[in-house]
matplotlib code that plots the C-alpha trace (Angstrom):
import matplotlib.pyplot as plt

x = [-44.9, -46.1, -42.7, -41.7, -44.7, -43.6, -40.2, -41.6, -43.9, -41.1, -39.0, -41.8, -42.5, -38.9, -38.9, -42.4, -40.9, -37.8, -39.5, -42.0, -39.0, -36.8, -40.0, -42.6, -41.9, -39.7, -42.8, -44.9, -41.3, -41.3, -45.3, -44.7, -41.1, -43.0, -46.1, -43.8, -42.2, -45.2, -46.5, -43.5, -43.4, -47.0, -47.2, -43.9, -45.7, -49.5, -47.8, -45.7, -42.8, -39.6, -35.7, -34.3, -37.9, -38.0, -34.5, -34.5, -37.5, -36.3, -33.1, -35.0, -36.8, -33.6, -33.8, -36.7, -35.8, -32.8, -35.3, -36.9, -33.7, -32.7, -35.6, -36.9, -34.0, -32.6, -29.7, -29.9, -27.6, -24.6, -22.5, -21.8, -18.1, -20.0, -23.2, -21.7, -20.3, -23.4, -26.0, -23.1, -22.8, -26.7, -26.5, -23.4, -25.1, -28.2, -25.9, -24.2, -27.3, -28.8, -25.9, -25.6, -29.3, -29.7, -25.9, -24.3, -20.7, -18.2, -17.8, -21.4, -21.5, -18.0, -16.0, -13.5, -9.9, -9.4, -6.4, -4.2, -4.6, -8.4, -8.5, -6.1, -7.9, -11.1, -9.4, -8.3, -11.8, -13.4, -11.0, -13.1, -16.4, -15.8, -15.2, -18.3, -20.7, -18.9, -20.0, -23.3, -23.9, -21.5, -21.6, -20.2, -16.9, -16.8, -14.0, -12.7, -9.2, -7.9, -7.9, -5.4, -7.7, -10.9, -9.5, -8.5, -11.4, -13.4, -11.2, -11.4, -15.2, -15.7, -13.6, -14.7, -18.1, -20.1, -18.4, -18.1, -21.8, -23.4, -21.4, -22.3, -26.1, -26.5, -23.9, -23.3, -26.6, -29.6, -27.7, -26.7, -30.0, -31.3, -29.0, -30.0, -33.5, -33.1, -30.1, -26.6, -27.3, -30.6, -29.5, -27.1, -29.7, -32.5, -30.0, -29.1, -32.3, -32.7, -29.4, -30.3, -33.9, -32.4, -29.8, -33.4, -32.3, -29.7, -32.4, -31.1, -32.6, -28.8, -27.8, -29.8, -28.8, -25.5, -26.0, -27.9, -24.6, -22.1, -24.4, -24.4, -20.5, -20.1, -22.6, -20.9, -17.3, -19.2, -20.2, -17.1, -14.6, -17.2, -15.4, -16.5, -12.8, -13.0, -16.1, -15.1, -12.5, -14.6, -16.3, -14.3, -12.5, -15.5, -16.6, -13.5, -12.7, -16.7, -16.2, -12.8, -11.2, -13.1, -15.0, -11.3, -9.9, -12.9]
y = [-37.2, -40.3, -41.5, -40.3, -42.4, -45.7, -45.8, -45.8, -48.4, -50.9, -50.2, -50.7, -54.4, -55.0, -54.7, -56.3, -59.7, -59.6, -59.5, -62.4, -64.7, -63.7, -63.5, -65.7, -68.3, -68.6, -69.0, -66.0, -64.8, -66.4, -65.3, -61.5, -61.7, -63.1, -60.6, -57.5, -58.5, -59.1, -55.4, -53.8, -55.1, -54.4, -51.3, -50.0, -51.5, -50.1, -46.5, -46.7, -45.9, -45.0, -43.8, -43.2, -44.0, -47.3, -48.1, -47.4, -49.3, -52.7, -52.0, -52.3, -55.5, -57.2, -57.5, -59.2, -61.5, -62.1, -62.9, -65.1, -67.5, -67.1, -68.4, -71.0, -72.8, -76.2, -74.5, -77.8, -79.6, -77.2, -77.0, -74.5, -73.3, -73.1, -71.6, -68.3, -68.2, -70.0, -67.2, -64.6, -65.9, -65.2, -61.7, -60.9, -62.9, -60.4, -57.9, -58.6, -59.3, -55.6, -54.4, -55.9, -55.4, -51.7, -51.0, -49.4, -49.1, -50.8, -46.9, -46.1, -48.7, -48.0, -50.4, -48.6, -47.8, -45.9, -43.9, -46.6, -43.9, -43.9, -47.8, -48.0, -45.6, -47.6, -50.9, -48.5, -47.5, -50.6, -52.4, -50.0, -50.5, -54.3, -54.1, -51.8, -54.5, -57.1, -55.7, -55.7, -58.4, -60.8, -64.1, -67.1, -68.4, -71.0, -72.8, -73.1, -71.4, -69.1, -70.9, -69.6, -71.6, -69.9, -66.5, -66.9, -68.4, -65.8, -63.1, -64.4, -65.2, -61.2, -59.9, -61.8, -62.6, -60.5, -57.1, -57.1, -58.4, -55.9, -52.9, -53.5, -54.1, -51.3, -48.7, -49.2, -50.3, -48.9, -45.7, -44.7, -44.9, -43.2, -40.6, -39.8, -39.2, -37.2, -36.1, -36.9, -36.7, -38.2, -41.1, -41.8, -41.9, -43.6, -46.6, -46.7, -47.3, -49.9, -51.6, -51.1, -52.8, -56.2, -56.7, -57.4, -60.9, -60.6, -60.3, -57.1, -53.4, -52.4, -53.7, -52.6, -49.0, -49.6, -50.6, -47.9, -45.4, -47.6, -47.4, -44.0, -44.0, -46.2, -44.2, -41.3, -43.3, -44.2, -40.5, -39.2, -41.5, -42.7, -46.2, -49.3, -49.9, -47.9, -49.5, -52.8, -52.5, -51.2, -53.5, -56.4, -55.3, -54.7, -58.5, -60.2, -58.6, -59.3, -62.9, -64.1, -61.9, -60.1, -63.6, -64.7, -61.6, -61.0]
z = [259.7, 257.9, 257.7, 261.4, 262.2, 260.1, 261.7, 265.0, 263.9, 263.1, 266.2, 268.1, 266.1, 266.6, 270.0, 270.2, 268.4, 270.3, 273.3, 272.2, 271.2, 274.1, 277.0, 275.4, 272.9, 270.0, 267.5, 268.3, 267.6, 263.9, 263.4, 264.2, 261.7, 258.9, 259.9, 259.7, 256.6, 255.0, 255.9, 255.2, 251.7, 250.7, 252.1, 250.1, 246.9, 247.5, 248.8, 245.9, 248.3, 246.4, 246.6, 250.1, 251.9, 250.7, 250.9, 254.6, 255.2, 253.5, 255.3, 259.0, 257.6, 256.9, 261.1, 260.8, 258.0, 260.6, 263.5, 261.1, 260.0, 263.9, 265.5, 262.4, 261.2, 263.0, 265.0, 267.2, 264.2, 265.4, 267.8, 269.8, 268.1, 264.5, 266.2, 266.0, 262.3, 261.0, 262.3, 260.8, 258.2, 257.0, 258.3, 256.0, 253.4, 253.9, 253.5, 250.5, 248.7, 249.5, 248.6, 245.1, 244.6, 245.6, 243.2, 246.4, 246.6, 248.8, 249.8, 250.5, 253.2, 254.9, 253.3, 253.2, 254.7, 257.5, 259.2, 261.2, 264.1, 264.3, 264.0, 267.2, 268.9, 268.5, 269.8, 272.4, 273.6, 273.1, 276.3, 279.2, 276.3, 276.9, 280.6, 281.3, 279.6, 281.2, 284.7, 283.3, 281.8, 284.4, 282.0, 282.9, 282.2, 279.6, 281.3, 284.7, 283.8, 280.7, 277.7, 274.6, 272.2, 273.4, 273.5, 269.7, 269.1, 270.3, 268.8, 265.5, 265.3, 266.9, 264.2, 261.2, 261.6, 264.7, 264.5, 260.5, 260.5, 263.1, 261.8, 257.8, 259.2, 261.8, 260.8, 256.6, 255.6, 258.1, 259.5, 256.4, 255.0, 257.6, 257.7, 253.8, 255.1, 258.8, 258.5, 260.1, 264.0, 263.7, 261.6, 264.1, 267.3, 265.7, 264.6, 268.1, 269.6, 267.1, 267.8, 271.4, 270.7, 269.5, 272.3, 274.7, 273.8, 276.7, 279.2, 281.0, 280.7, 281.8, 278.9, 276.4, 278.0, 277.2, 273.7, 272.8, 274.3, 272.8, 269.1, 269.4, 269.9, 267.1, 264.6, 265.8, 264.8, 261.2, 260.8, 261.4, 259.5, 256.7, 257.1, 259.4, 260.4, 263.9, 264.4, 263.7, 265.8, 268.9, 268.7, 268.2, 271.3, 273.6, 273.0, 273.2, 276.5, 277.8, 276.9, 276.3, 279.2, 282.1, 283.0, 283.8, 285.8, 288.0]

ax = plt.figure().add_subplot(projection="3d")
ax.plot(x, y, z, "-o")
ax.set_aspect("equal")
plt.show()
């Protein structure tokens, strides 16, 4: 129950930050990140929290040490085309530096291979994915007309940075761990809701609806193949046709 009761106790500070940076002001935003960190940590160490318990819990906090470099450092300096790979590029950074520090495999986070077959069909089901949020979410187009260079643009940074990224942080790193704890089914929903928790950034209740469905697809995709690949490619296809496409057709 203890445990039960600490995971809801970080999803509901994630969602309490997000919604102070998103509703309120970027700062409160900062205070809370640095506030949860700081519990998270010292609560591991005077529980004497180990193995899969701990892991799971330092794998949640790497949201907030996300929130943290988000909301503190000087994104003004960049322009809006490296905006994108620059905040990507610290959430695969945070990655990679769990990964080498907890000794996990490229395997034991889904960095692995996956069937051809299964990695079409998840381009496949990420067009209607793409089109669904795309009707919810209605953003503007960035131009007046279709522009080749946006649309590779966009596909490129969707591939290499935001679906990699997202799907190493939400599906190899804190569903796993999650999964090792509660089991499969369980590891899947409650990485969901969490995935679901920091989309409140777009404003839009419908939307954080939908992420929470299309996590639970994608942790479904995860559990199934035991590679990111699918994922990747759901995702990758479900942005690109929200941003690059549907603001152009409708």
């Amino acid at each position: 129950m203890r445990v039960y009761g600490g995971l809801a106790a970080m999803v509901s500070a994630l969602a309490g930050t997000e919604y102070a940076f998103v509703f309120i002001q970027g700062a409160l935003g900062v205070v809370f990140s640095i506030a949860a960190i700081i519990f998270v940590f010292g609560a591991i160490s005077v529980w004497k929290t180990k193995g899969v318990v701990a892991d799971m819990f330092e794998n949640i906090t790497l949201l907030f040490v996300y929130i943290l470099l988000i909301t503190s450092l000087p994104w003004f300096y960049f322009n809006e085309q490296t905006l994108i790979p620059g905040v990507y590029t610290l959430v695969l950074a945070l990655c990679a530096w769990t990964i080498y520090s907890k000794r996990l495999s490229l395997k034991d986070v889904g960095l692995v291979g996956a069937r051809p077959l299964t990695v079409v069909a998840g381009a496949v089901a990420g067009v209607p994915l793409g089109v669904i949020e795309y009707l919810v979410l209605r953003p503007a187009p960035l131009f007046p007309s279709f522009q080749l260079g946006y649309f590779t643009e966009i596909s490129v940074y969707m591939l290499v940075f935001v679906a990699l990224g997202e799907e190493l942080l939400f599906r190899g790193l804190i569903q796993t761990s999650l999964s090792k704890y509660f089991g499969p089914w369980q590891g899947v929903i409650f990485s969901s809701v969490i995935f679901a928790v920091m989309h409140t950034v777009w404003r839009s209740p419908l939307e954080i609806g939908f992420t929470f469905a299309a996590g639970v697809l994608l942790g479904y995709t995860y559990k199934k193949t035991g590679s990111l690949a699918p994922g990747i490619a759901i995702h990758t296809l479900d942005n690109i046709l929200l941003l690059a496409v549907m603001p152009y057709l409708l």
